[in-house]
N, C-alpha and C positions, 0 to 999 in steps of 0.2 A: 190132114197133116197136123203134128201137135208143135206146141212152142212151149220148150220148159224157159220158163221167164225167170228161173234163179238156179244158177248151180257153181260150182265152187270147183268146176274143172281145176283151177289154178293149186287146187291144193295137193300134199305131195302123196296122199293118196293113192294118184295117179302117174305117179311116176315112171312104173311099170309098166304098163296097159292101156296107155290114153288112146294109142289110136284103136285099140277093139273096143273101147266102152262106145268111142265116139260111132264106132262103125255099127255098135248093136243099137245106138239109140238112132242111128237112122235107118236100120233092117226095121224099126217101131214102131216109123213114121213119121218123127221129129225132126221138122225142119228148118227147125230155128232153135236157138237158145242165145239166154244173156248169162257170160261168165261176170260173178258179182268180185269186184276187190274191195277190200276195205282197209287197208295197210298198204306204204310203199313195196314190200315186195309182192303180195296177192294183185295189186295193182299193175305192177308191173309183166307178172306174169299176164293179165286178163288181156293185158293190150298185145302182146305176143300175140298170144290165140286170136284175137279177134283180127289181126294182120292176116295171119293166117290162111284161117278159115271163113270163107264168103259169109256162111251161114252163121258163122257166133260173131256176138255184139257185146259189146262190155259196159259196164255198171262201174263208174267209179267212184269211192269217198272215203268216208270214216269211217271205223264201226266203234259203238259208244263205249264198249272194254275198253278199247283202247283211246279213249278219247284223251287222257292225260299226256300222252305221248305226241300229238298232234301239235305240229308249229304252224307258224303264221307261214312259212317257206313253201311246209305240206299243203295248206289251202290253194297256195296261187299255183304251185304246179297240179293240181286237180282243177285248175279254172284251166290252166294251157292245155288239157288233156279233154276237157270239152271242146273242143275246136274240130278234135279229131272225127271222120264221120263216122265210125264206127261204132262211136262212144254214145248213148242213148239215156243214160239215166244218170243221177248222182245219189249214189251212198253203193253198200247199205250203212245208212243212219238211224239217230232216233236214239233211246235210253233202255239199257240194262240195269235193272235194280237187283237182279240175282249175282251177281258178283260185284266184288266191291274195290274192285282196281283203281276203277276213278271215280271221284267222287261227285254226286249227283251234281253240286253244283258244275264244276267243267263239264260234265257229261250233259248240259241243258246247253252251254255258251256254245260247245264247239256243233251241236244239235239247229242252233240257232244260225249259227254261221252258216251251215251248208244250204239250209232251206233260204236265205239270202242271195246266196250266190249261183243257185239252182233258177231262182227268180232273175238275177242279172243274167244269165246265159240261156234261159229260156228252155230245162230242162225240168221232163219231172223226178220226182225223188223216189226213192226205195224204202220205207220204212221196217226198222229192226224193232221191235218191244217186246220187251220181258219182265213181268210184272211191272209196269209202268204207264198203264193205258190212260188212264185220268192225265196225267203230267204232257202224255205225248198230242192229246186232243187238243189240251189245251197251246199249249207252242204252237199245233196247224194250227190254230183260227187266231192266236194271237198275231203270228209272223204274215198271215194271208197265203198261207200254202195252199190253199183252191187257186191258185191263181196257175200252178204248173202242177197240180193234183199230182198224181203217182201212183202208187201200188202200196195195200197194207201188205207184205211179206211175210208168209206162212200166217196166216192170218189165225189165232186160237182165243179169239173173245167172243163176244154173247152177240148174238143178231141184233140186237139192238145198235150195239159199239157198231158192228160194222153199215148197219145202215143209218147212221151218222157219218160213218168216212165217207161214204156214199156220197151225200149231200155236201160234202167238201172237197167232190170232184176228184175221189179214191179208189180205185178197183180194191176189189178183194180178190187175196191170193191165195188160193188151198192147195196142200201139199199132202206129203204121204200120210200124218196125222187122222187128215178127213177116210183113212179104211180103216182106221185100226177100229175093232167093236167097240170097245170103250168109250169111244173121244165121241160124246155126244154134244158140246157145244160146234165142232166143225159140221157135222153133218146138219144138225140145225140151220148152220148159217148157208150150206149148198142149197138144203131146202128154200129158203126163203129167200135169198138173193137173186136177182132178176141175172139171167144169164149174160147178159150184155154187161153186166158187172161184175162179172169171176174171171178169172185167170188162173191155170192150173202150173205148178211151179215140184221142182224135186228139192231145191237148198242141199242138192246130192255135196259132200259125200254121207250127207247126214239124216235122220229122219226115214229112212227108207218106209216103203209102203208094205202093209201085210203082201204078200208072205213074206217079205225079206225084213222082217222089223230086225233091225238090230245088228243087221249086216250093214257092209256100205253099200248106202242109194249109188244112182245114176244116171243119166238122163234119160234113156229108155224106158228108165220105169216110171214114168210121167203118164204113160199110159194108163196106168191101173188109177191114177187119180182122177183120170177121166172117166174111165170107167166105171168107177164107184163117185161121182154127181151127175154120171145119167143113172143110173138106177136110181137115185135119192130123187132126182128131180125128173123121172118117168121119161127119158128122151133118151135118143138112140146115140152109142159111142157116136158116130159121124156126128150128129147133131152139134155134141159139146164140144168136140176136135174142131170143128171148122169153126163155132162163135168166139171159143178162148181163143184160137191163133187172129181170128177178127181183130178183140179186144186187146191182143197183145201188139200187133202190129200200128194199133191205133196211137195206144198210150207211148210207146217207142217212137212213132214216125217213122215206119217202115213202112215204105210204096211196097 
């Protein structure tokens, strides 16, 4: 059974079709997923679905584009929305340096506040980075984000970065990227990351995996991520299907 640990069901992508993607990614095998919000309406949608559906869980926070927009009102209704059990993680959060909406500095405060408040409720966090890996190291070890560790989310830096996260109590997250031929820092890091530390994720509608590059992703095809770091890492589909939904279910609190 697989677990896509990020996808963005809630976006309007789906508007047409939500219940056959949903139906083809469990014809896949996928038996779990976390819908991620990062905005009041993607938010609001996530918790919908996660009502819903037994099997989706929802992600809720900021995302640092939009961190300008973000009120003090926004924070404490994402504290009342951890209460809910469905709700497993907080963000996705963290720093975008490739667009220039908000400006670095709020984009670190409101960055700051979540992994706080993630620490009062006793959740771990989702992290978003985009050319911004040094800044985002630095804020976990600053704020003591080991302490409700998390997920690095589509994970695209160097084996090294991530086994640093590693050691600050982080799964690594690999996504459609880690098949494309090209993208040799992902597969490096399937290579070298100890299984009990990966987590395989779609961030659909976006990123899709060869062959669909460039189409919209979807939860279903979380399988081809699997199956391309067992072949990197010499182990059989089942192999990795069963230790990622392990490690997904761990880091979530899902019995």
């Amino acid at each position: 059974m697989l677990f896509d640990t990020h996808a963005h069901l809630n976006d309007s992508q789906y508007n047409e079709d939500l219940l056959e993607v949903i139906e083809r990614a469990q014809h896949e095998g996928v038996s779990n997923m976390v819908v991620v919000g990062f905005d009041r309406p993607t938010i609001e949608r996530a918790m919908e679905l996660a009502e819903r559906y037994e099997f989706i869980y929802a992600c809720v926070g900021w995302h640092p584009v939009d961190a300008i927009d973000m009120t003090d009102d926004d924070l404490v209704w994402i504290e009342e929305l951890t209460s809910h059990p469905k709700v497993v993680a907080i963000g996705e959060m963290g720093l975008d340096y490739h667009w220039d909406k908000s400006p670095k500095e709020i984009q670190k405060e409101v960055f700051r506040k979540q992994i706080r408040l993630a620490k009062k409720v006793k959740l771990p966090i989702v992290i978003h980075n985009r050319e911004a890996t040094a800044d985002i190291v630095e804020i976990l070890k600053e704020e003591g984000a080991d302490e409700v560790g998390g997920i690095m989310h589509c994970f695209s830096g160097s084996p090294e970065v991530a086994k640093e996260c590693v050691k600050m109590n982080f799964y690594i997250s690999l996504g459609g990227p880690v098949t494309f031929k090209n993208a040799k820092k992902p597969k490096e890091v399937a290579a070298e990351i100890p299984l009990d530390k990966l987590l395989i994720e779609t961030d659909c509608p976006y990123l899709a995996p060869h062959p669909y590059r460039g189409k919209r992703n979807e939860p279903g095809y979380v399988r081809l991520v699997a199956e391309e770091i067992a072949e990197i890492k010499g182990l059989t589909f089942a192999e990795v299907a069963e230790a990622t939904t392990r490690n997904a279910k761990k880091v979530f609190a899902i019995k």
